[in-house]
Steps between C-alpha positions, in 0.01 A plus 500: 500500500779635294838317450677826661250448827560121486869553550477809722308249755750211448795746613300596767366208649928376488583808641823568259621845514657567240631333239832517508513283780346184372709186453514355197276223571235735625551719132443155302146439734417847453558460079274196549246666656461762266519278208235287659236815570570593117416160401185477724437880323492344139299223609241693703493756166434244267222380716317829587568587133467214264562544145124499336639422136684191734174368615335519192749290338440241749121509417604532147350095394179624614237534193469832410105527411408260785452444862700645703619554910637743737825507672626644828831578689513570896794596652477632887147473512456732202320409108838642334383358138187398367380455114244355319522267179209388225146483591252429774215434243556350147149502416470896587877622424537613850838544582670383814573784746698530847173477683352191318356229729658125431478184704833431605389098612723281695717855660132502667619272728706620736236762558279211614775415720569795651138556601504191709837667657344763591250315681771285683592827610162595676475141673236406277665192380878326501670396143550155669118444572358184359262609206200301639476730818353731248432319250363196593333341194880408354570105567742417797770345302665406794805740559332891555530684186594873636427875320847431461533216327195702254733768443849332421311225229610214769128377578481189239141631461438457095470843319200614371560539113615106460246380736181661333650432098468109640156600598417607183517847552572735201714786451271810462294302797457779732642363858415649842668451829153337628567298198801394596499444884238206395745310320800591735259415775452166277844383476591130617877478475790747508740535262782438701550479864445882666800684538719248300533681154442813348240503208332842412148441609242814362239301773669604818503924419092436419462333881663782673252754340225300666709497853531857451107532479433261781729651747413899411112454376569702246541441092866432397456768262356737694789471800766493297440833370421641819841340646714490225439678175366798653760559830789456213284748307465262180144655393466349180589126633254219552381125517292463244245199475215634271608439127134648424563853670585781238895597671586856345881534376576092499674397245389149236723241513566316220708183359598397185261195319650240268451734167707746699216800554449601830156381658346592846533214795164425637489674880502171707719621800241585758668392734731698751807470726701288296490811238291748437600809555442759254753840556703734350865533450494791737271343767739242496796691539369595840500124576853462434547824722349271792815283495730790618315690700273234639260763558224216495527263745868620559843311467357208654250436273742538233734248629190251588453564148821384349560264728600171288274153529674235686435143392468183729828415460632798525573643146501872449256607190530807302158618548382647834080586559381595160843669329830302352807634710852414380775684318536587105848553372620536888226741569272418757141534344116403599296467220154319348382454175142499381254332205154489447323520169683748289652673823858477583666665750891484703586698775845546682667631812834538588529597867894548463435745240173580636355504106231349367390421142143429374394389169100457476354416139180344300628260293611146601819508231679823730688311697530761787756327636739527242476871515531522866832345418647700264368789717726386747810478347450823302451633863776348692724351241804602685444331819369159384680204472673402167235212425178427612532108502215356719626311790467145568622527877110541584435262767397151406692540181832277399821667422763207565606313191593118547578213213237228427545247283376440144236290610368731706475780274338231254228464696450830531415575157189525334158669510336643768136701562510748789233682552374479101833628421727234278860498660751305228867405652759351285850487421614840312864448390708371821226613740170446622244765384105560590245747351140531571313559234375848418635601792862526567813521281702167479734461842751263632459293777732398776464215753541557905408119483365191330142638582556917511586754253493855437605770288828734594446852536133482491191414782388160333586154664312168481492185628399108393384203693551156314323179579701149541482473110655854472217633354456890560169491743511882605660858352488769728651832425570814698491837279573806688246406786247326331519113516336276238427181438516263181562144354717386264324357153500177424563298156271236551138632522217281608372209332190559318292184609458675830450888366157425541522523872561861488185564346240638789361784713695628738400710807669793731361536840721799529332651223192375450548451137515192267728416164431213254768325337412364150708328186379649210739440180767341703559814736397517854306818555431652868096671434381750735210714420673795574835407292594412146522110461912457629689268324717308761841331379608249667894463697419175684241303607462738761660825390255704267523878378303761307587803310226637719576689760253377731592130463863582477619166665283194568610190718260215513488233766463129376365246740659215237325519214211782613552829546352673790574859443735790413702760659514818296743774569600854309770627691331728759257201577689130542315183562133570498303183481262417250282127610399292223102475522452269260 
């Protein structure tokens, strides 16, 4: 609609006749209103009409005779820019095209979510169901894990990837959801308490696909293209699960290797609802349509959709059944990113605006969601905020500063391991600094207390508990909405005379799987037949750690001077117990 029919309306709908006999205050609304239909004008014509020399400057870091992606802008429903960068093939110079198939990954998701939704809506099942009713293999843990708790990453079931690299599983080992409902179905412990945290989980979106095939007798493949991809008319969408199938128009992916070249990832990903989906920028497009016109499922589902997980205690999170959901630069957004071998993908919404932006590429260096970014503020640079400082008023997060004494902040200090990741904090000038290592820029910590912390103006806070000799016995941290857990490192390693103890088999009932630990030149090496020999280095007489992702942290127990086992975490698995045989 034009700005002259825009206005005509207005004066209509306030029934002025005639100009002349406005007050002044009703001139100075009617200025505003016209100067705010112009500026909704520019914005919608820089949206429907975005600059294609703009966009290629944003993709300009890209290599220019290498892989490649597609990207894609909605706005009311409608593809209003799409172009393709690089290659689909390296090996056959095939460039990438418009209509080139990718796996977009982790946006897979809330598909998967949606599906079971949709089946909410025909009575078949509730979101609040306990998974065994359908799925009755899965240990009771006690408290009812719900299709809920799945879909939010609030289950404390241990994901699949970290679990099955303990296991000695490989990447390039190709994994199948049969595959990995035995191990789920295996699993002793949680790793935390259900409903009590918020710790992206990759286990819970494979479950649901088998609910979905237990409650409709029909393959999860097969019924989600008859109820999703082909109602929303998405033709060239699928779940894919067959990495020996020939798939015309599907793009490599590729990564760089330590020389730099790019090289193929071996197909592993057989597995489906956590990821998966293979599409097209334009097949997706007609996804994002969904979310206005709810044409699927309707506004309900939508809103079932975005609806936000709830912790025990009450906490808010930013991620609802399968998408994120929060605000960028004071625009509220949904949005999900996506890796898997060489495949990266980032996909946006923003209802208010009711644009979306999708980025969908073969090589694991893109960084879609970089692009998605700049996209953004190229499109709507005049209405978002000034700065796009991350917020640490996310609930559970600290925001109050307080005084602590020196000797507080002394015993603070030091080394710590958190998940395999090296956190240093130390004095920096007048202040108290931290950095983990390889990870994030140096920061400055403040104190809400002798035992809490956290950073101003961004979502990271952490806490200590000390023992009656002040020593640091636990390190938890909150980032965004994913809690961790570490220890702090200690000077004074264990004695020698007693190293020996270490030295054993050790056995997982969870897993079924054995590691040796040996001394071999005065290193203690973790032997799996699966696995490299790991070196292990030691914190404490209890506190161990690898540079191996798969024995990330190790915690032995000592019954005085014997040991009778380990606990082995890597952040998405915490405290699995390995029993000393022998």
């Amino acid at each position: 609609m034009s700005l002259h029919n825009n206005l005509t309306k207005y004066l209509i709908l306030m029934k002025i006749k005639t100009v002349h006999l406005m007050h002044r205050s009703s001139l100075y609304l009617l200025m505003g209103i016209i100067w705010s239909l112009a500026f909704n004008n520019d914005i919608i014509a820089q949206i429907t009409s975005p600059s294609e020399e703009k966009i290629d400057e944003i993709f300009s870091y890209w290599p220019k005779e290498g892989p490649g992606g597609v990207v894609g802008i909605v706005h009311n429903g409608e593809l209003v820019f799409q172009k393709a960068y690089g290659k689909a093939s390296l090996e056959y110079n095939i460039p990438m095209t418009n209509e080139t198939v990718l796996n977009i990954a982790s946006v897979s998701k809330q598909i998967t979510a949606y599906s079971l939704i949709l089946l909410e809506q025909q009575g078949k099942l509730s979101l609040d169901d306990d998974v065994r009713k359908y799925l009755p293999e899965i240990p009771d843990f006690g408290t009812p894990i719900t299709i809920r708790h799945l879909l939010t990453h609030t289950s404390g079931l241990r994901n699949f990837q970290n679990l099955l690299a303990i296991a000695g599983w490989r990447e390039g080992d190709a994994m199948t959801n049969d595959d990995l409902l035995r191990y789920i179905s295996r699993q002793k412990e949680l790793n935390f308490p259900v409903g009590e945290e918020y710790l992206y989980c990759n286990s819970g979106f494979v479950l649901v696909t088998f609910i979905v095939e237990r409650v409709t007798g029909e393959d999860f493949k097969d019924w989600t293209r008859k109820n999703i991809f082909e109602p929303l008319g998405m033709m060239n969408t699928s779940y894919r699960e067959n990495m020996e199938r020939i798939h015309p128009n599907t793009a490599t992916s590729y990564r760089f290797d330590q020389s730099n070249q790019f090289v193929q990832p071996l197909k592993y990903w057989t597995y489906m609802g956590n990821g998966n989906v293979y599409t097209t920028v334009e097949d997706l497009s007609k996804w994002i349509a969904n979310f206005e016109t709810g044409q699927l499922g309707g506004m309900k589902a939508i809103n079932i959709l975005i609806e936000p997980g709830i912790l025990n205690n009450g906490d808010t999170l930013g991620y609802a059944l399968g998408i994120g959901i929060g605000d960028y630069r004071g625009i509220k957004r949904y949005s999900h990113g996506g890796s898997v071998g060489g495949y990266r993908s980032n996909m946006v919404y923003y209802p208010e605006e009711n644009l979306g932006v999708i980025v969908l590429t073969n090589f694991s260096t893109a960084n879609p969601g970089r692009i998605v970014s700049a996209i953004s503020d190229y499109l709507m640079e005049s209405k978002l905020e000034e700065t796009a400082t991350a917020s640490s008023n996310q609930p559970g997060h600290l925001s109050e500063e307080k005084e602590i004494s020196a000797e507080a902040w002394s015993v603070l200090k030091g080394e710590y391991l958190v998940d395999g990741v090296l956190v240093k904090i130390f004095d920096c000038g007048e202040k108290v600094c931290g950095i983990a290592e390889g990870v994030t820029p140096q920061f400055e910590i403040k104190a809400a207390s002798d035992t809490s912390f956290f950073v101003q103006g961004f979502p990271l806070s952490f806490w200590i508990s000390k023992n009656q000799e002040m020593d640091i016995q636990q390190f938890d941290v909150l980032q965004g909405f994913n809690r961790s857990r570490g220890y702090k490192i200690e000077k004074t390693f264990m004695e020698s005379e007693k190293s020996h103890n270490l030295i054993g088999k050790y056995f997982s009932p969870e897993l079924n799987t054995f590691y040796h630990i040996e001394k071999e030149n005065q290193k203690f090496l973790a032997k799996h037949p699966r696995h490299s020999d790991t070196e292990l280095t030691a914190h404490s007489r209890e506190r161990w750690s690898s540079a191996s992702f798969h024995l990330s942290q190790l915690k032995f127990k000592w019954n005085g001077t014997e040991v009778e086992g380990f606990w082995v975490s890597n952040g998405r698995v915490r405290n699995l117990w390995f029993e000393k045989l022998e």
